[in-house]
C-alpha positions as CSV (number, residue, x, y, z in Angstrom):
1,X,10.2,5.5,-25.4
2,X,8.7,8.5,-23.8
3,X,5.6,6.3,-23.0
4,X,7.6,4.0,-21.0
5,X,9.3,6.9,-18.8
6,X,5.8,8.1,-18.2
7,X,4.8,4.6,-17.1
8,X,8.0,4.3,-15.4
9,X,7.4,7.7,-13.6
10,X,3.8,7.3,-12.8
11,X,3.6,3.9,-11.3
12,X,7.4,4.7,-9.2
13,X,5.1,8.0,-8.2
14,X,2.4,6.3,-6.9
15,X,4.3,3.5,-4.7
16,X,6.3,6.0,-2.5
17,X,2.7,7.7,-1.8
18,X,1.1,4.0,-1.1
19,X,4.5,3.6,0.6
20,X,4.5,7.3,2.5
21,X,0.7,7.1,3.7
22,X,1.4,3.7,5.1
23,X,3.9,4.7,7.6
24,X,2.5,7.5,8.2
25,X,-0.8,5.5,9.3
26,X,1.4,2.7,10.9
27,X,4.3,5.3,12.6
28,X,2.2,7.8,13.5
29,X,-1.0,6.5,13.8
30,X,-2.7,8.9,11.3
31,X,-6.4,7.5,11.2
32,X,-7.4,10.9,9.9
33,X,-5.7,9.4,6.1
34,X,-8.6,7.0,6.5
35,X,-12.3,7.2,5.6
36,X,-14.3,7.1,8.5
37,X,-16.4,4.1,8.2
38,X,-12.8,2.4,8.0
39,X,-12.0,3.5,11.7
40,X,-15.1,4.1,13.6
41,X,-15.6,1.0,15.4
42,X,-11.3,0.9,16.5
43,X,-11.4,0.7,20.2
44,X,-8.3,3.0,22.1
45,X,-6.6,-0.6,22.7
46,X,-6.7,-2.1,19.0
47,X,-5.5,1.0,17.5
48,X,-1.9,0.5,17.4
49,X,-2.3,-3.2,16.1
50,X,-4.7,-1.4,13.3
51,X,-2.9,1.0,12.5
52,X,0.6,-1.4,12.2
53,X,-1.5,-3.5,9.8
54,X,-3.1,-1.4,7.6
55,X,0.2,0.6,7.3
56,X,1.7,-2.4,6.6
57,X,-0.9,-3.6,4.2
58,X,0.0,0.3,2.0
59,X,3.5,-0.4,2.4
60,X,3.4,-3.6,0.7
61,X,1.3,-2.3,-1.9
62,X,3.8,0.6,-2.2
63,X,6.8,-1.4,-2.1
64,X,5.4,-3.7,-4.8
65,X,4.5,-0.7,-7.2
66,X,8.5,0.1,-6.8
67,X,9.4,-2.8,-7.7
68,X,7.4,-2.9,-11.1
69,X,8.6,0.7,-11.8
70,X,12.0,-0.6,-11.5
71,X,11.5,-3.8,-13.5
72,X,9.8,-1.5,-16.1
73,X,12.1,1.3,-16.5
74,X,15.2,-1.9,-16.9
75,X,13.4,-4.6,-19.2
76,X,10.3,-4.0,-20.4
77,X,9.0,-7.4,-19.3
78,X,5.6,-8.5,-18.4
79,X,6.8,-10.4,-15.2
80,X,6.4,-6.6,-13.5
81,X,2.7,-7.4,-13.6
82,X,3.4,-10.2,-11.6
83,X,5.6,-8.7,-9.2
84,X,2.3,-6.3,-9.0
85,X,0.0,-8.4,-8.7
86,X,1.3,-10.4,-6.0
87,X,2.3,-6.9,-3.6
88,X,-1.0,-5.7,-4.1
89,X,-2.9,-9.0,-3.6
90,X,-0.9,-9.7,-0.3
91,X,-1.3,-5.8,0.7
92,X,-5.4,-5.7,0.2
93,X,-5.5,-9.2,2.2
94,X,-4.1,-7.4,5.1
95,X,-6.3,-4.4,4.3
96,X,-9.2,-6.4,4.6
97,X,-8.2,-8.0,7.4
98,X,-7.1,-5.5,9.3
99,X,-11.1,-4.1,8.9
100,X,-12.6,-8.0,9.7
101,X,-10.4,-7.8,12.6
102,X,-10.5,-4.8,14.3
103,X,-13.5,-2.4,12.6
104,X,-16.1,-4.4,14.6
């Protein structure tokens, strides 16, 4: 039992800081919460669209880690790792993206 509120505690801790950083990166445009090789080729003009899409990208990452904590701390079902698995497959995609695209 106190295994699963551990669990429960650390994975819920670490989606509102995936969930946290990523506005702050897509809101206010905090590039500085990035490594520098990820921003250094960002022109002034793509910045915002980065910024929305690798906030975005941390968000749904985030989001999806809230979800699992929540499906954890209910039932202690494996579908969570699903529910993982897909947030933080669809939030790395835009991750990467967001670098193809506009880190050039």
């Amino acid at each position: 039992m106190t295994g699963k509120i551990i669990g429960v505690i650390i994975t819920g801790g670490v989606g509102v800081l995936l969930t946290v950083l990523g506005w702050l990166i897509w809101k206010k445009e905090k590039l500085s919460l990035m490594h520098d090789y990820h921003v250094d080729k960002v022109s002034a003009e793509d910045r915002p669209a980065f910024c929305k899409l690798s906030g975005t990208g941390l968000i749904v990452m985030g989001i999806g880690l809230l979800i699992t904590a929540a499906i954890l701390a209910i039932t202690d079902s494996a579908y969570s790792f699903l529910c993982f698995a897909v947030c933080f497959a669809a939030g790395l995609a835009m991750l990467i993206f967001a670098g193809a695209k506009y880190n050039r």
